[in-house]
Rosetta silent file (secondary structure, phi, psi, omega in degrees, C-alpha in Angstrom):
SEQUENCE: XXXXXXXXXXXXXXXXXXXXXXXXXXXXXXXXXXXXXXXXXXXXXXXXXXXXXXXXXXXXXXXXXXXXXXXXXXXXXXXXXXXXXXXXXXXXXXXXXXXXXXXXXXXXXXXXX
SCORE:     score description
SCORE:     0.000 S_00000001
   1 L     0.000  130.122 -177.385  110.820  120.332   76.640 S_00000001
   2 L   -97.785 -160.558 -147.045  114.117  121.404   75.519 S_00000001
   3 L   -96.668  -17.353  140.442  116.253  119.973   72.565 S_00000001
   4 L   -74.580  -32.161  166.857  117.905  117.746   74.492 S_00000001
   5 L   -75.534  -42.180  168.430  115.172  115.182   76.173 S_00000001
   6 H   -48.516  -46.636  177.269  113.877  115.806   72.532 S_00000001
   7 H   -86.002    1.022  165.797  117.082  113.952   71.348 S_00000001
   8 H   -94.299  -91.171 -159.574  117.069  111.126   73.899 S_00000001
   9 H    -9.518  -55.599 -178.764  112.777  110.526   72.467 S_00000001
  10 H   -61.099  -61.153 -154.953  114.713  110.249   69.440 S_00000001
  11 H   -76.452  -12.943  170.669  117.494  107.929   70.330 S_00000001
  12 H   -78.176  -52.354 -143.001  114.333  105.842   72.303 S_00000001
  13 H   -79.346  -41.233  153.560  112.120  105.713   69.301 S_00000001
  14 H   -19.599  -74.717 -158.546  115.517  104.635   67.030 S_00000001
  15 H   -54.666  -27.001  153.832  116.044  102.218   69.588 S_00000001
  16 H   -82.792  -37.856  168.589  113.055  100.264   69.408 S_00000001
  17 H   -65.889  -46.649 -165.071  113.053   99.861   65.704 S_00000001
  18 H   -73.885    7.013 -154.009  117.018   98.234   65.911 S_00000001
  19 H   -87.868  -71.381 -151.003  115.636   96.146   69.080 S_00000001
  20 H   -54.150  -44.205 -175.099  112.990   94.578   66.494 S_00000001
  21 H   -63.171  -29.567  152.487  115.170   94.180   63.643 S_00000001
  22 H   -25.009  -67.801  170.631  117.590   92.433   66.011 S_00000001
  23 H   -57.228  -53.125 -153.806  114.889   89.662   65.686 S_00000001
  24 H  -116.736   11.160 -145.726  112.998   89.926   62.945 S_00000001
  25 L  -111.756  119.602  160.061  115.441   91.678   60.177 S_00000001
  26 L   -64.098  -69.213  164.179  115.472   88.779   57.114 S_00000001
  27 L  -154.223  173.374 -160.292  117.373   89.909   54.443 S_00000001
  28 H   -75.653   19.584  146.693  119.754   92.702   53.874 S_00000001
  29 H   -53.253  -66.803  144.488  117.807   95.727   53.478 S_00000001
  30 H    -6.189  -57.290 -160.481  116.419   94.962   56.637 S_00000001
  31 H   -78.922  -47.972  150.026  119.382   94.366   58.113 S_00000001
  32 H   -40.942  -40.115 -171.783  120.929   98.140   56.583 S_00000001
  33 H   -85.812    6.675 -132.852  117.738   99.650   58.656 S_00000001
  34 H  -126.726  -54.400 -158.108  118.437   97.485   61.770 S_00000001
  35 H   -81.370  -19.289  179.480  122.158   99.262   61.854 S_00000001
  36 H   -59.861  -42.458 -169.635  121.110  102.861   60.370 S_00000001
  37 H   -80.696   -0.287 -166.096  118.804  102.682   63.654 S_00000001
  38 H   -82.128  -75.087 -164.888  121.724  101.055   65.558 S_00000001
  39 H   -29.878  -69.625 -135.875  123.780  104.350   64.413 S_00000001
  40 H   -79.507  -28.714 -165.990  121.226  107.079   65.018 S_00000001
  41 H   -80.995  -19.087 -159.583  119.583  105.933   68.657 S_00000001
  42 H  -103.215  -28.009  164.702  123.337  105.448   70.000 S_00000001
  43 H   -53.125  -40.062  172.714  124.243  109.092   68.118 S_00000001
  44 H   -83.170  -62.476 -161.061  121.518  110.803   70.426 S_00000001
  45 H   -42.979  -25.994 -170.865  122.379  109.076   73.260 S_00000001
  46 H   -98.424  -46.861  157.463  125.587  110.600   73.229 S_00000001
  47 H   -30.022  -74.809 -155.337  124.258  113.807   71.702 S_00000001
  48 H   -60.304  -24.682  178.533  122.070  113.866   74.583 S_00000001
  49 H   -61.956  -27.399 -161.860  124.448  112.703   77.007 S_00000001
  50 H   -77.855  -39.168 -161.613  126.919  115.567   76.365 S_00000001
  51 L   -90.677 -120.726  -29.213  123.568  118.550   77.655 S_00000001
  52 L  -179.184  156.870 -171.045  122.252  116.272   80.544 S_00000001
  53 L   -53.552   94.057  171.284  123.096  114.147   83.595 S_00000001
  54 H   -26.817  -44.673 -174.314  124.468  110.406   81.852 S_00000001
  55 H   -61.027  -43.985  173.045  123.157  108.898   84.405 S_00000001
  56 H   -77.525  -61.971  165.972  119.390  110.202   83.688 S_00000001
  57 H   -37.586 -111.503 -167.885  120.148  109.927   79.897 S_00000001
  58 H   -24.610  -55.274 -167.803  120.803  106.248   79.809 S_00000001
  59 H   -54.840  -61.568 -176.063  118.057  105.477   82.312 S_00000001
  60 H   -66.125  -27.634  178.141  115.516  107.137   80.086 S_00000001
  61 H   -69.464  -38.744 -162.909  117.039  106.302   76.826 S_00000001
  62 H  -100.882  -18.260 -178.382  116.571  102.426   77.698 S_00000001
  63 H   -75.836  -53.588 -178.231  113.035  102.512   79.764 S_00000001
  64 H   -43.180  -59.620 -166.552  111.767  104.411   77.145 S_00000001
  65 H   -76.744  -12.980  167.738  112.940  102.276   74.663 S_00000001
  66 H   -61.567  -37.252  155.637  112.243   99.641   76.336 S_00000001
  67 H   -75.594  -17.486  167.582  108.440  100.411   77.000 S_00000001
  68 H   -63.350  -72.897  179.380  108.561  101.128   73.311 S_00000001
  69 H   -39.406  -68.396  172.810  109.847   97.548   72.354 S_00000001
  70 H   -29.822  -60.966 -164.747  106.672   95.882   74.658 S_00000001
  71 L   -93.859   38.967  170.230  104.125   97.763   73.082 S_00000001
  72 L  -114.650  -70.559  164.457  105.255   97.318   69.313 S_00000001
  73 L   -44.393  -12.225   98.800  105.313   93.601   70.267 S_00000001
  74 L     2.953  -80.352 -151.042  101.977   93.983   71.694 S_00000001
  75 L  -105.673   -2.587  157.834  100.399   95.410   68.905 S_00000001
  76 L  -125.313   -0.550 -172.730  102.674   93.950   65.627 S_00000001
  77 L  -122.610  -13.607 -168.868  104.072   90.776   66.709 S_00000001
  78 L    60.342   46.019  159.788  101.141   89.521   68.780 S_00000001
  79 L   -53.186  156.996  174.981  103.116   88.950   72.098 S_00000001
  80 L   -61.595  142.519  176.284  100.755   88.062   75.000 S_00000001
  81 L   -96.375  140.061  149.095   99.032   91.068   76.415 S_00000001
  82 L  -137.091  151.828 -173.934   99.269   90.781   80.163 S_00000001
  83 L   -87.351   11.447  168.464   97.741   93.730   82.544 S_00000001
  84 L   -74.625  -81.151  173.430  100.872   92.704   84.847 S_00000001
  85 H   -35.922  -41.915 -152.380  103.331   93.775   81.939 S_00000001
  86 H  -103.431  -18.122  160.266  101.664   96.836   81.202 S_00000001
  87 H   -63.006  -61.648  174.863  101.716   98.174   84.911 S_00000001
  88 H   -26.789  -48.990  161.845  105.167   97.279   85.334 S_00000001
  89 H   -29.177  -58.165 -169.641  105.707   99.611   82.001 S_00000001
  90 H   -67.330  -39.449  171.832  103.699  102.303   83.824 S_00000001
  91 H   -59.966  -40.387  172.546  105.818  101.880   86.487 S_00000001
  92 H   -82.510   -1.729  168.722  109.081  102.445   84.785 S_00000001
  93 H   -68.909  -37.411  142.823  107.838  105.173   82.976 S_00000001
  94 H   -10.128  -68.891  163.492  107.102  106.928   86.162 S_00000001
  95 H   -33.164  -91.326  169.165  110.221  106.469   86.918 S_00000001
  96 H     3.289  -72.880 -173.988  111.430  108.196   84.102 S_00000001
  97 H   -58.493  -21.354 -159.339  109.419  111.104   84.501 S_00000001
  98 H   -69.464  -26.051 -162.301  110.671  111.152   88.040 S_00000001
  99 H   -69.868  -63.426 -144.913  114.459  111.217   86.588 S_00000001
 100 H   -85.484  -23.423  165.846  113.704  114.146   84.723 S_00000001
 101 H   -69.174  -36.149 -168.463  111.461  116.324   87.322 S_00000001
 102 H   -58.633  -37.680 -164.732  114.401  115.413   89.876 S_00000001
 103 H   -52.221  -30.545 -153.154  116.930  116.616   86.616 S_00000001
 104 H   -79.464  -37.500 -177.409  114.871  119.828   86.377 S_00000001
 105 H   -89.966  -21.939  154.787  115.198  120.911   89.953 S_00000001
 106 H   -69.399   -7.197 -161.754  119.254  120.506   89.784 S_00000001
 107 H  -100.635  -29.620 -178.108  119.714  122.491   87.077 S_00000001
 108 H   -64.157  -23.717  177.888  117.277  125.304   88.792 S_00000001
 109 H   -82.989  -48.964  166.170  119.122  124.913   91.762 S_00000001
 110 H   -41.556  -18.230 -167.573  122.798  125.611   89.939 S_00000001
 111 H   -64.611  -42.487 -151.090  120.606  128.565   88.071 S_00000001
 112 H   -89.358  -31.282  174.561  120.492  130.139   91.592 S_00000001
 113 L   -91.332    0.000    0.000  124.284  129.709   93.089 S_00000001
């Protein structure tokens, strides 16, 4: 994995901590991490955005974090499990990966012209 898809992980896993604190951030300590993580997931997105297709980059930046957000509510907020939810998940990560094998085979094919 190169150093970019490493900084969109980052800018997902950021992205789920400001999602919660959106909600659940109380008083203002809280509220300083809800915007530090605001900062840093929207800095790799752009970071990442600069080496890779935007278009792939967003899509992955928000499924990710987005499958992130589910299962943290899942397993710290006690949202409803449902085995419905958790395909649907599987499904967009699939996706994902799909963005990034399709990503892999443009850049081998510019390698070659």
């Amino acid at each position: 994995m190169n150093t970019a898809w490493l900084t969109v992980f980052i800018g997902a896993f950021f992205e789920v901590f400001w999602v919660i604190g959106l909600k659940h951030a109380d008083n203002i300590w809280e509220w300083i991490g809800t915007l530090i993580s605001i900062a840093a997931s929207f800095y790799a997105l752009i970071a990442a955005g600069k080496k890779l297709p935007v278009g792939t980059v967003y899509a992955a930046f928000v499924g990710l974090g987005t499958a992130g957000t589910v299962f943290a509510g899942i397993v710290f907020f006690g949202e409803p499990f449902s085995p419905v939810k958790i395909v649907l998940i599987l499904i967009l990560l699939a996706g994902i990966i799909g963005l990034r094998l399709v990503e892999n085979e443009n850049s081998e094919e510019g390698a070659d012209s």
